[in-house]
C-alpha positions as CSV (number, residue, x, y, z in Angstrom):
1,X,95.4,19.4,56.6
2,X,98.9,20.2,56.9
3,X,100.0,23.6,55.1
4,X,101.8,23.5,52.2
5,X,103.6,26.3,51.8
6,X,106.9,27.3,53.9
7,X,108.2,30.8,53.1
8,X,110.4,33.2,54.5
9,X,110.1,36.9,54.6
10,X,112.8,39.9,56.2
11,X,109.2,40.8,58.2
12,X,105.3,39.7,58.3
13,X,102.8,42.6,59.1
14,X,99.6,41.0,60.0
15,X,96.7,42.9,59.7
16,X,95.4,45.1,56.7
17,X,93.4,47.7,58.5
18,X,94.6,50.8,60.1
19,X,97.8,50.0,62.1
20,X,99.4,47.7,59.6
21,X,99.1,50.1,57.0
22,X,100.4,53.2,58.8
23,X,104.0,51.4,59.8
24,X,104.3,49.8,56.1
25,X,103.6,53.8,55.6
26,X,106.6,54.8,57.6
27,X,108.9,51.9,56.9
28,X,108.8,53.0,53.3
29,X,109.8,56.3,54.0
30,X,113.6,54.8,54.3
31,X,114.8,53.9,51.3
32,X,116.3,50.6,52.6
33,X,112.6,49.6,53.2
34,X,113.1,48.9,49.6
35,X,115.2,45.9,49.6
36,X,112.8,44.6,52.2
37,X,111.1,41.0,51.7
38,X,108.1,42.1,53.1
39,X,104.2,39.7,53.6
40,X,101.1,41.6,54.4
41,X,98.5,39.1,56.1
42,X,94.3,40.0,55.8
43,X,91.4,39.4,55.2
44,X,91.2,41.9,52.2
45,X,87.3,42.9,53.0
46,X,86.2,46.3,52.8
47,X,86.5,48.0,55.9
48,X,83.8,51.1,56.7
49,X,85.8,52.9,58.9
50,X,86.8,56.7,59.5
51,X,89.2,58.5,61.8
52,X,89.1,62.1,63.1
53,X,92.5,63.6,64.7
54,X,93.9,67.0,65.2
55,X,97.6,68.4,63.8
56,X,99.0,71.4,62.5
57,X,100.0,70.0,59.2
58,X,99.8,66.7,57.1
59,X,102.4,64.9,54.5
60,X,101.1,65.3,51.2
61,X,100.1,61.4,51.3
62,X,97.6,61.7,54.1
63,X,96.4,65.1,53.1
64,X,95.0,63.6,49.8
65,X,93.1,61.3,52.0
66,X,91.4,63.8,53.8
67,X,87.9,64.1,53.1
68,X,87.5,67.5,55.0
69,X,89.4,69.6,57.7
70,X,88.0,72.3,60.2
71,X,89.1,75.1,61.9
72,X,86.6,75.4,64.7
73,X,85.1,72.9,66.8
74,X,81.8,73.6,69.6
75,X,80.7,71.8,72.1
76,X,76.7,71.9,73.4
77,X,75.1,70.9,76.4
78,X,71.7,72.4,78.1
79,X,72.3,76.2,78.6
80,X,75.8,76.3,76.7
81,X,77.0,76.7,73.8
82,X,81.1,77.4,73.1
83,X,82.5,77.2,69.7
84,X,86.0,78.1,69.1
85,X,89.0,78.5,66.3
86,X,91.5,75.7,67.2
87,X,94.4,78.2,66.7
88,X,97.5,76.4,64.7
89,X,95.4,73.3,64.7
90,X,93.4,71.5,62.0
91,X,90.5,69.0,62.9
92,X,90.8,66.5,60.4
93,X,88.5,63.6,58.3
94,X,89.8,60.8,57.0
95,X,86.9,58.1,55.6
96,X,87.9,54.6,55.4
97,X,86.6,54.5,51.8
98,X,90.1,57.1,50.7
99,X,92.3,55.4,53.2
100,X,92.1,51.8,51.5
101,X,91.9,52.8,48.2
102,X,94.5,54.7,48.6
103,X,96.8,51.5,50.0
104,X,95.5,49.2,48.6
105,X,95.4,50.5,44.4
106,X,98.6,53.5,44.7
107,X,100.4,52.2,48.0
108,X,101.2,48.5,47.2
109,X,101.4,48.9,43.5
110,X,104.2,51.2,44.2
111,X,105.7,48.8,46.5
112,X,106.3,45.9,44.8
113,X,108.4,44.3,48.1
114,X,105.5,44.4,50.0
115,X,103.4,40.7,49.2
116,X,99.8,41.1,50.2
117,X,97.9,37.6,51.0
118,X,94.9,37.6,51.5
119,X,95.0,35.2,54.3
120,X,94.5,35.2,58.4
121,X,96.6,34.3,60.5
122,X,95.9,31.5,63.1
123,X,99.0,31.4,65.2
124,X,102.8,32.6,66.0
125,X,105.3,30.4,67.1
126,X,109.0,30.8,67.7
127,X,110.4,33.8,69.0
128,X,112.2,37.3,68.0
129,X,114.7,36.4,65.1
130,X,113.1,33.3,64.7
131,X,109.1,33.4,63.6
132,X,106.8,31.1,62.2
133,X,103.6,32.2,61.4
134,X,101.1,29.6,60.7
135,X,97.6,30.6,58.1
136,X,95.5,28.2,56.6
137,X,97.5,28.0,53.6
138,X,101.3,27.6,54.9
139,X,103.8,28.5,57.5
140,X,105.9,31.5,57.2
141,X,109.2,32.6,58.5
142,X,110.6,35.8,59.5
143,X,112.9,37.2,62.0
144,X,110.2,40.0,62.9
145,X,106.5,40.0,62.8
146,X,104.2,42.8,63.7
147,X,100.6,42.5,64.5
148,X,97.5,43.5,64.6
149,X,94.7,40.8,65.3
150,X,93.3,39.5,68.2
151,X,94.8,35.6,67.7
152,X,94.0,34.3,71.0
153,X,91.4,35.0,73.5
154,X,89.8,38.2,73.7
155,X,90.9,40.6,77.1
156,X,87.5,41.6,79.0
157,X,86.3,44.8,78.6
158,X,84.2,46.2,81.1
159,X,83.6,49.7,79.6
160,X,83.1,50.9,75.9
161,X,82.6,53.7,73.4
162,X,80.0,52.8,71.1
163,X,78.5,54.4,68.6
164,X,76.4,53.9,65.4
165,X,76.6,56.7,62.6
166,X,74.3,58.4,59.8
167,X,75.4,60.4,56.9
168,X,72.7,62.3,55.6
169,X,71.8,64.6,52.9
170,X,69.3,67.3,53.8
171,X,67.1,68.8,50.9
172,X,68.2,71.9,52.3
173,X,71.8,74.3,53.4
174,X,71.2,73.3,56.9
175,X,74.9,72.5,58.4
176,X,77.4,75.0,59.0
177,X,80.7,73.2,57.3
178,X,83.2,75.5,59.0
179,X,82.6,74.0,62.6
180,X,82.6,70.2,64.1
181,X,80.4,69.5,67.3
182,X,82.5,67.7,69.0
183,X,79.8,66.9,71.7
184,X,76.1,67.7,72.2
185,X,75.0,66.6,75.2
186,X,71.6,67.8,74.8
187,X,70.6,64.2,74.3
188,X,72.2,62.7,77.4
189,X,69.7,60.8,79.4
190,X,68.9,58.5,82.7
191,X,72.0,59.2,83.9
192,X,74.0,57.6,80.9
193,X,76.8,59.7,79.6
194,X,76.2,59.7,75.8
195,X,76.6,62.9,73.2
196,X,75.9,63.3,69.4
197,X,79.2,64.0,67.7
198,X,78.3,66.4,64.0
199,X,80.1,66.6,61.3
200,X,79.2,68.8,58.5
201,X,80.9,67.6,55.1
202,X,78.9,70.1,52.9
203,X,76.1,72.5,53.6
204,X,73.9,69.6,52.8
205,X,76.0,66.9,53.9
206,X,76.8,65.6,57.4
207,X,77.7,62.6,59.8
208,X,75.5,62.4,62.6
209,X,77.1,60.0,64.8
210,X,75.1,58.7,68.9
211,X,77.9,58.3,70.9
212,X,77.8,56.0,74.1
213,X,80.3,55.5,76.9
214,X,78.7,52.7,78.8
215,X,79.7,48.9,79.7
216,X,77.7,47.1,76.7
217,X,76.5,47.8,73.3
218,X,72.8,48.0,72.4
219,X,71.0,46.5,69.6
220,X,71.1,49.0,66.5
221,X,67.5,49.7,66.6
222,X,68.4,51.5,69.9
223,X,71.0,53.9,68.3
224,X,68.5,54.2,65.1
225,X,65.8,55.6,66.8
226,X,67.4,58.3,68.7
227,X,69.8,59.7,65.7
228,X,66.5,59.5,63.6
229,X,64.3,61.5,66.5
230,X,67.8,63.8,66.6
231,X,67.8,64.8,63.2
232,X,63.9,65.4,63.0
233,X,64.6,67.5,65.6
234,X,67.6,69.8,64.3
235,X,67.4,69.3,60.6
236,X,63.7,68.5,59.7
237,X,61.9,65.5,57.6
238,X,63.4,65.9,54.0
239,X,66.8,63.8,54.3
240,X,68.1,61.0,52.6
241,X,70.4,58.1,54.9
242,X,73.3,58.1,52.5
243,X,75.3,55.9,54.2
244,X,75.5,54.3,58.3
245,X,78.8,52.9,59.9
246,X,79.1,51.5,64.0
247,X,81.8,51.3,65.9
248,X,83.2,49.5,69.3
249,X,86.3,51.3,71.1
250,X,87.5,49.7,74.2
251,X,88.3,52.1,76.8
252,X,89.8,49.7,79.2
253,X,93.8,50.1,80.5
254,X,96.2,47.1,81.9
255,X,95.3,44.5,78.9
256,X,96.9,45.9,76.4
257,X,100.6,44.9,75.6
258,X,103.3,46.2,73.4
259,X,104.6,42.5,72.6
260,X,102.5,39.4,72.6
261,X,103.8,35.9,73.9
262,X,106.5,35.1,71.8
263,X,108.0,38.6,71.5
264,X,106.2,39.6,68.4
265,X,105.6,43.5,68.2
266,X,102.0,44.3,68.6
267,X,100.4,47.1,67.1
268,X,97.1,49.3,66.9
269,X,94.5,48.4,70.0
270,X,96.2,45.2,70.4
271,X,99.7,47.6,71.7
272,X,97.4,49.9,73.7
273,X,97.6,52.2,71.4
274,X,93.8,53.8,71.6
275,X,93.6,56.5,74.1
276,X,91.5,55.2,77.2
277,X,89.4,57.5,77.7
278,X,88.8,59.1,74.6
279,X,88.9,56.5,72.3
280,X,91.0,58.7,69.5
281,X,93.5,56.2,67.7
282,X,94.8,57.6,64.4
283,X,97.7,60.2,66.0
284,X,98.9,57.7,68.6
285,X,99.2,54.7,65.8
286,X,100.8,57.1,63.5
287,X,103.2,58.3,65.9
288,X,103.8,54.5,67.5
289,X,104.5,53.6,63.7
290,X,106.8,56.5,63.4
291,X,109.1,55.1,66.4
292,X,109.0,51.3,65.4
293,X,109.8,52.5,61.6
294,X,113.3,54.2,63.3
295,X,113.8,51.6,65.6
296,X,113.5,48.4,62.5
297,X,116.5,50.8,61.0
298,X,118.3,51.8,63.7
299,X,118.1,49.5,66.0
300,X,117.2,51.8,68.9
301,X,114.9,50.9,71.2
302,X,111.1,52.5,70.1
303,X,109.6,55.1,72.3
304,X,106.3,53.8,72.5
305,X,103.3,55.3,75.1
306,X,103.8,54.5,78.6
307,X,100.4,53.2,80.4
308,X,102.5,54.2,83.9
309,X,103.1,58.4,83.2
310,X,101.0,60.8,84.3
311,X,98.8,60.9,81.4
312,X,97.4,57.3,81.8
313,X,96.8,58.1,85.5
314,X,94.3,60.8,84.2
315,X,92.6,58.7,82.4
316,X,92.3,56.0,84.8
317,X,90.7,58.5,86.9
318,X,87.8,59.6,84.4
319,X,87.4,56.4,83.1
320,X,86.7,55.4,86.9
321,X,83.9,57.8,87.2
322,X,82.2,57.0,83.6
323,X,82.2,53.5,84.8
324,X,80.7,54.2,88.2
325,X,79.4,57.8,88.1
326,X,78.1,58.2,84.5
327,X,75.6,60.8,85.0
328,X,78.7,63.1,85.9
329,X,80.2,63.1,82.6
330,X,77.6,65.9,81.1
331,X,78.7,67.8,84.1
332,X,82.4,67.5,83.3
333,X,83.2,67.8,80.2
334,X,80.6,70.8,80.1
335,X,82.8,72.9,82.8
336,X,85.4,71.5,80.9
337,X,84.8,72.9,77.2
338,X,83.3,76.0,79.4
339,X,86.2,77.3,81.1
340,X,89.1,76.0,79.0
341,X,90.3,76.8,75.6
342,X,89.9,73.8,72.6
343,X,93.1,74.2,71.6
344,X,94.4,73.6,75.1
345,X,91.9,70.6,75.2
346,X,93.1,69.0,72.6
347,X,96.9,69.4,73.1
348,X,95.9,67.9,76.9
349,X,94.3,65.2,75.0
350,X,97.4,64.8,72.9
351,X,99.2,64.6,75.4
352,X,101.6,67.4,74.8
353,X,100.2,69.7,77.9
354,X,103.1,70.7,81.3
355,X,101.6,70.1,84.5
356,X,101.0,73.6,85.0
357,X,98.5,73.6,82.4
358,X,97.0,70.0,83.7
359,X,96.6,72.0,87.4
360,X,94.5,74.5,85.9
361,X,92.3,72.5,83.9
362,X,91.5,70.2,86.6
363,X,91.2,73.0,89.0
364,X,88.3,74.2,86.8
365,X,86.7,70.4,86.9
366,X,84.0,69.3,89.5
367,X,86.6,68.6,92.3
368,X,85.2,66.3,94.5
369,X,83.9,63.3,92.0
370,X,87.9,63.3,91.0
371,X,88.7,63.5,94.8
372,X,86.1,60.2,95.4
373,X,88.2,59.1,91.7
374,X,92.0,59.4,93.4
375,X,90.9,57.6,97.0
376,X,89.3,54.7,95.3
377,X,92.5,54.6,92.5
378,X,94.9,54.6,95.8
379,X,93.2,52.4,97.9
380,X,92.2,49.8,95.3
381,X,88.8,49.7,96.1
382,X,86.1,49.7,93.3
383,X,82.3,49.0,92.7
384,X,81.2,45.5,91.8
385,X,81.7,44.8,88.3
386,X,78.6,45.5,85.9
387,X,75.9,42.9,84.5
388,X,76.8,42.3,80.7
389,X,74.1,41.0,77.7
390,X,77.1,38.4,76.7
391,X,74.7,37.5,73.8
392,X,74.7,40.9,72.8
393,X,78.1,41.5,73.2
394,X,79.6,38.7,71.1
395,X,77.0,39.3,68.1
396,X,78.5,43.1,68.2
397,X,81.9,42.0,68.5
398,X,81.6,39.7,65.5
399,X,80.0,41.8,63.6
């Protein structure tokens, strides 16, 4: 059937999930954004997400969103323990349950330019100045759409963080709410480079999250049994499930673009915008949002992140060994959180790090896997690609 409708719009933002709602965040911070005709595509489901990032302070919007912050952070493996005050940093939890009700029931209402439509999007044709934006219930114009959603073919990924979350309340003051685990590597086993990731809400109250770095997902009894044998373990029998989330991160570099075919603006994984090897999202949209809000008003060129610098060559090297050398990753990040500081971690992580302070974290790393890393990211050369469960794969991508 043809659509019906035929509308245009100064702008369409497609998407309704994390990245869409961050740039219609920042564009509204100029007060032009005001006299802006603006459409809002999605699918207008709940959404159980949450996001975790580091910063030294927060606008009043998103600090209302925060669920809770921490000033210490430890990492665990076998024999070592290291737990440390992140300095001028907060760690910071956002759950997806305050960050859509806060957009959705205060954000929009208070921007009556912004139409949401609770529609997808099947397809963008034209090109920049010039849109058309085609949903099963009309075509839309604009001179400038941003997006979100995968509308084409997915990219393969060969390597992913997965992972499959409990919050739990123990009958008893069991969790220390002054300090995150980043990582426990306790659990790692058979050579796969997986962690539990802890984070206490209340003394009663925590997210107990398996974390995997691995080329394909598992079937959910898989994660289930090990948090479940986890918790017996460290918190005892008398818990109630509250509440369980699961999660797919790519950590894959090159199939990522900034624009898509026509010249539309992409955003959110879609731009690249997830850190490789890490997976954290929330400070690199926020700050990618931040640039394409100046540039829509300016009309300067965005400063978006750059797959080429130095940073994304990093990465490319440990996402190298997870993918072929995963029973090294306990081993690395342990001398890692051992010998550095967290606060110079997570700045490194951030990005924000000279190359003085990159020497001497690396120095302090297991130096010939990264040698092995560098000669087969020179020459080329790689491992044979791994064996995936496609069946598995597509039922957890759908999900």
């Amino acid at each position: 059937m043809e659509p019906q409708q035929k509308k245009l719009f100064d702008m369409i933002v497609i998407g309704d999930g994390l990245a869409g709602f961050l740039l219609l965040y920042e564009l509204s911070r100029y007060p032009a954004f005001a006299n802006q005709r603006v459409l809002l595509l999605g699918d207008g489901k709940e959404k159980q997400r949450s996001w975790c990032f580091w910063d030294n302070d927060l606008e009043p919007e998103l600090q209302k969103m925060v669920n809770t912050s921490w000033k210490e952070l430890s990492f665990k493996s076998d024999d070592v323990t290291v737990r440390q005050d992140l300095g001028k940093l907060n760690y910071y939890y956002i759950p997806g349950k305050s960050f859509f009700e806060y957009f959705n029931e205060e954000f929009l209402s208070e921007h009556p330019n912004i139409h949401f439509q609770k529609d997808i999007a099947l397809n963008i044709s034209g090109s920049a100045g010039n849109f058309k934006v085609t949903t099963g219930n009309g075509v839309y114009e604009t001179p400038k759409v941003y997006n979100s959603a995968f509308l084409g073919e997915r990219p393969q990924i060969d390597l992913w963080q997965h992972f499959r979350g409990w919050f739990i309340e123990s009958d008893e003051a069991v969790f220390d709410p002054g300090n995150a685990r980043l990582m426990d590597f306790t659990v790692a086993r058979n050579g796969e480079c997986r962690f539990m990731y802890i984070l206490p809400l209340s003394e009663k109250q925590a997210l107990i999250e398996l974390t995997y770095f691995s080329p394909q997902p598992y079937e959910m009894s898989v994660y289930d049994k090990e948090i479940a044998g986890y918790i017996s373990e460290h918190v005892g029998e008398n818990y109630k499930i509250l509440e369980k989330e699961y999660g797919q991160i790519p950590m894959q570099q090159g199939v990522f673009r900034h624009s898509g075919k026509n010249d539309e603006t992409n955003l959110g994984t879609l731009a690249g915008m997830v850190k490789a090897s890490t997976g954290y999202a929330f400070q690199r949209i926020r700050n990618d949002s931040k640039e394409l809000a100046r540039a829509y008003f300016t009309g300067k060129k965005p400063k978006r992140f750059n797959e080429k610098d130095r940073f994304a060559f990093y990465d490319s090297l440990l996402l190298w060994i997870i993918r072929n050398h995963p029973q090294t990753c306990k081993r690395i990040f342990t001398q890692l959180f051992q010998r550095r500081k967290m606060e110079t971690i997570l700045r490194f992580l951030d990005q924000k790090t000279n190359i003085w302070e990159e020497a001497n974290i690396f120095a302090r790393l297991p130096i010939r896997i990264f040698l092995k890393a560098l000669y087969y990211r020179l020459t080329g050369k790689s491992f044979a690609r791994p064996q995936y469960d496609y069946h598995v794969l597509r039922e957890l991508q759908n999900a």
